[in-house]
Every structure is written in structure tokens, then in C-alpha cells.
C-alpha positions, 0 to 999 in steps of 0.5 A, a space after each residue: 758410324 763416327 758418332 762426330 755430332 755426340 763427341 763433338 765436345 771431346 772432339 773439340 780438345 783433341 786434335 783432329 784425327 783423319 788418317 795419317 797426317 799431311 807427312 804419312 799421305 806425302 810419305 806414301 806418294 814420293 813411294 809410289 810416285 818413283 815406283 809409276 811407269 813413264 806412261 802412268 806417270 805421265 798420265 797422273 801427271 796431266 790429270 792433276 793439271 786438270 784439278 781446279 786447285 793444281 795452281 792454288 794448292 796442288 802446287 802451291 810453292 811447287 818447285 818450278 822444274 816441270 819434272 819437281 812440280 809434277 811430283 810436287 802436285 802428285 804429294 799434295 793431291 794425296 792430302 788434299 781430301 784432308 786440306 777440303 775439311 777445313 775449305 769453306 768452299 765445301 760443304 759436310 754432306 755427313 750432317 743433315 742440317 748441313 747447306 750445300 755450297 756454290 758448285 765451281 767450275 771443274 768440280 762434279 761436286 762440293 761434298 768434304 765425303 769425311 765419311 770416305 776415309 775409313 770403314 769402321 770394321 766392328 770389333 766388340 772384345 767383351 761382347 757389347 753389340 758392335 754398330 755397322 758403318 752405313 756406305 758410303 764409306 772407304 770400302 764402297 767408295 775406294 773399289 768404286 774409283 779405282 774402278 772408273 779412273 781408267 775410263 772416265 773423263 778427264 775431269 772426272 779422273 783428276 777428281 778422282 786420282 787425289 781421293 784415290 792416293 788418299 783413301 788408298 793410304 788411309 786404309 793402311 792406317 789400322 785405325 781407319 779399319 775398325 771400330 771398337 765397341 765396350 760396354 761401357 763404350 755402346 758406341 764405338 771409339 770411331 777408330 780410336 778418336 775416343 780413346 784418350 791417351 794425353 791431356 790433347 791426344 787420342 789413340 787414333 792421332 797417335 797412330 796418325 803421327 807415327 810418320 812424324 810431322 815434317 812435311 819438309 820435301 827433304 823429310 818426306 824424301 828421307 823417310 820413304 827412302 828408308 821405309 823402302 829399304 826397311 820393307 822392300 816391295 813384295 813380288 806379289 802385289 794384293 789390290 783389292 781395298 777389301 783386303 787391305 781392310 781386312 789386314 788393317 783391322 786385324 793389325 788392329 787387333 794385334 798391334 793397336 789395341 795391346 792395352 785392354 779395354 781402357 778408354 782414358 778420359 781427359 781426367 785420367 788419361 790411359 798409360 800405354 804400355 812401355 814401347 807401345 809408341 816405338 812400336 807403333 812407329 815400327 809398325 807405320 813404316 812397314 804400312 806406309 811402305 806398303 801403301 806406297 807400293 800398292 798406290 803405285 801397282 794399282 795406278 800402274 794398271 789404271 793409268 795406261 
């Protein structure tokens, strides 16, 4: 589990770390967004207008082109499990002294689910005794929605449908796959948040930025464009959320922690080696375009 309650005081000068960024989630969208079929996308798009926030924040300064603001709600919705993290209307069903709030209209339930975004695959490189992530978690949740959005109501489905982009594009973030416990780390480093790596920077906020910040429509255009011509989709497509965290986590191994088994401290914050943020960026792009061609297969199969 991501221990939040014992690191919260080293939590409190990082930045947050909960997946790719705002950039990364809309990134994987506008990809996957131009890759539905019509009867998909029409789909989609009608479910989002069901969600209770399609006017407050799925589309909030959305174009006003009925064709730009459907796009416009499907990016958003992507990142909208991160936007309820910070919503007082939503309450942290992940701390046992946490107080339920006020159910609204149109929600099935007033839960963040923070515990959603990942699955903390264990990796223990110098034989300390790896920890186990308890459901639910993404490789419990993501299967379980993917599975139901095809069926079930449409209240249900638009609820669904934003955890769906989210979970989908955080799981091809390699940190949002594992879990590495040291000796002298019993606990685990949640997917890198307790690797320090500046004076308010950790590995996983790092690897969550690779995209960049910009979540500009001209950016996020821009980049996705690029990202698919860089890694054209393949003929053959994988679905299974199991897998998909079966590669992130072994491109944790490969590509993530390159650097030994140094934690960094605020102190003595650790020294990448040189080029380890270029290739990190290198590495985003092909996830991100992956990500994007999966969100869009399995949507293509649910949405019909």
C-alpha cells in the first residue's frame, strides 16, 4: 500500500504525484478521441453529458462548436479522478477516520478511490520482504469497469467512462506498476514518491511530468500528433489491464530505476545519471502513445 499517512511529512514538500499529469491524461485522450469509431464516439460523447460535472468542469471554457466541446469533455474527463482529490464535495475512503459526504445527485458514490490509480506490483532488488497492495487497487478496479461500461446504465456508464481514460493511461506510467522495497526502504517507495531526486521533487513526479505541463489544447494537439507518428499503433492491439501492468512494471525495472538502490533525501537529494530525464521523456511518449491507442481499442469494443 502507499503508506500516505506515515510520509505525509515528506508528501507535504513534494509535489503531488498521482500519474501522469493533467498534460499526460489529456495527451492520451485527444489519441484515443480521433482513433473512436463514429458509433463509439457518439456514444462517449453522450455519456459525458450525463456526468453531473459535464457543464461545471468536464466543460468548462469548452469550446462552443458542439463537435470542439465533445472533445474538449472527453480530455477533461480523463483527468478528472485527479481534479476530485482536491474537491471537498468528495471525501478519502483510503483513511479510516475519514467522514463520508453528502451524496449528489447523479453520483453513485462520493468516494476520491486514490487507491484506484495503481497497482503497487512488488519489486525488492536486494532481497528486503516486499509488502502486498490490498484491492481495491487498478488491477481489481480497471478490468471490473471496462467490463460494465458496456452494459450498464447510463448514470453508471458516464461515471464510469472518466475513471476508465484515467486508470487506462495511468497504468502506462511504469511507476503506477510497482512498488520498490530496500532494506533500508521496509516500506516501499509508493511507486517512486519516496525517492528524492530535488529540493521538491521526487522520481514518480518526474516521470509524471515527461509529457510536460502545458495543458494548452495547441500543446496537447501538438504532442499527440508527434507521439503517433513517432510510434505508429501496432496491428495487434493487447486489452488486458493485467498486462499492461506487467509491462509497466517491468519497464520499471528497465527504464525507471537505472540509478541503483539510492532513495535521496531532501538533504542529499539523488543524482540521476546524465540523460536519464531525456530518456525518460523518450520513454513517456511511446507510453503515452500506447496508451492512447488502447484507451481508444477497448472503447471501440465497449461503446457499440
Amino acid at each position: 500500500m502507499r503508506f500516505f499517512g506515515f510520509f505525509a511529512a515528506t508528501l507535504a514538500i513534494l509535489p503531488s504525484a498521482f500519474g501522469w499529469n493533467a498534460t499526460g491524461h489529456r495527451i492520451i485522450a485527444a489519441i484515443a478521441y480521433e482513433r473512436l469509431t463514429p458509433k463509439a464516439r457518439a456514444r462517449a460523447d453522450a455519456l459525458l453529458r450525463c456526468h453531473p460535472d459535464y457543464e461545471t468542469i468536464l466543460t468548462k471554457d469548452a469550446p462552443s462548436d458542439p463537435a470542439a466541446r465533445a472533445r474538449a469533455a472527453f480530455l477533461a474527463a480523463a483527468a478528472w479522478p485527479d481534479t476530485i482529490k482536491g474537491d471537498a464535495r468528495f471525501w478519502d475512503d483510503t483513511k479510516a477516520d475519514a467522514h463520508p459526504t453528502t451524496l449528489i445527485p447523479g453520483f453513485p458514490e462520493m468516494k476520491r478511490h486514490t487507491n484506484w490509480h495503481y497497482y503497487d506490483t512488488p519489486y525488492a532488488p536486494d532481497g528486503a520482504e516486499p509488502g502486498h497492495q490490498e484491492p481495491p487497487h487498478a488491477l481489481s478496479e480497471l478490468p471490473r469497469l471496462i467490463g460494465e461500461i458496456g452494459n450498464a446504465p447510463d448514470a453508471a456508464a458516464a461515471y464510469d467512462l472518466p475513471w476508465i481514460e484515467h486508470i487506462e493511461g495511468d497504468v502506462h506510467q511504469p511507476l503506477h506498476c510497482v512498488s520498490r522495497f530496500l532494506k533500508s526502504q521496509p516500506k516501499g517507495d509508493a511507486g517512486g514518491n519516496f525517492v528524492i531526486v530535488g529540493e521538491r521533487r521526487n522520481l514518480h513526479s518526474l516521470w509524471d511530468d515527461a509529457a510536460g505541463r502545458d495543458v494548452s489544447d495547441e500543446y496537447v494537439t501538438k504532442y499527440a500528433a508527434e507521439a503517433a507518428a513517432a510510434h505508429p499503433a501496432r496491428k495487434r492491439l493487447e486489452k488486458n489491464p493485467k498486462k499492461w501492468i506487467a509491462e509497466g512494471f517491468e519497464l520499471a525495472k528497465s527504464q525507471v530505476y537505472t540509478f541503483g538502490l539510492e532513495t535521496g533525501s531532501r538533504e542529499h537529494p539523488l543524482h540521476l545519471p546524465a540523460g536519464y530525464e531525456q530518456n525518460a521523456s523518450r520513454v513517456a511518449q511511446a507510453q503515452i502513445a500506447l496508451a492512447g491507442y488502447r484507451l481508444a481499442a477497448v472503447l471501440n469494443d465497449k461503446l457499440k
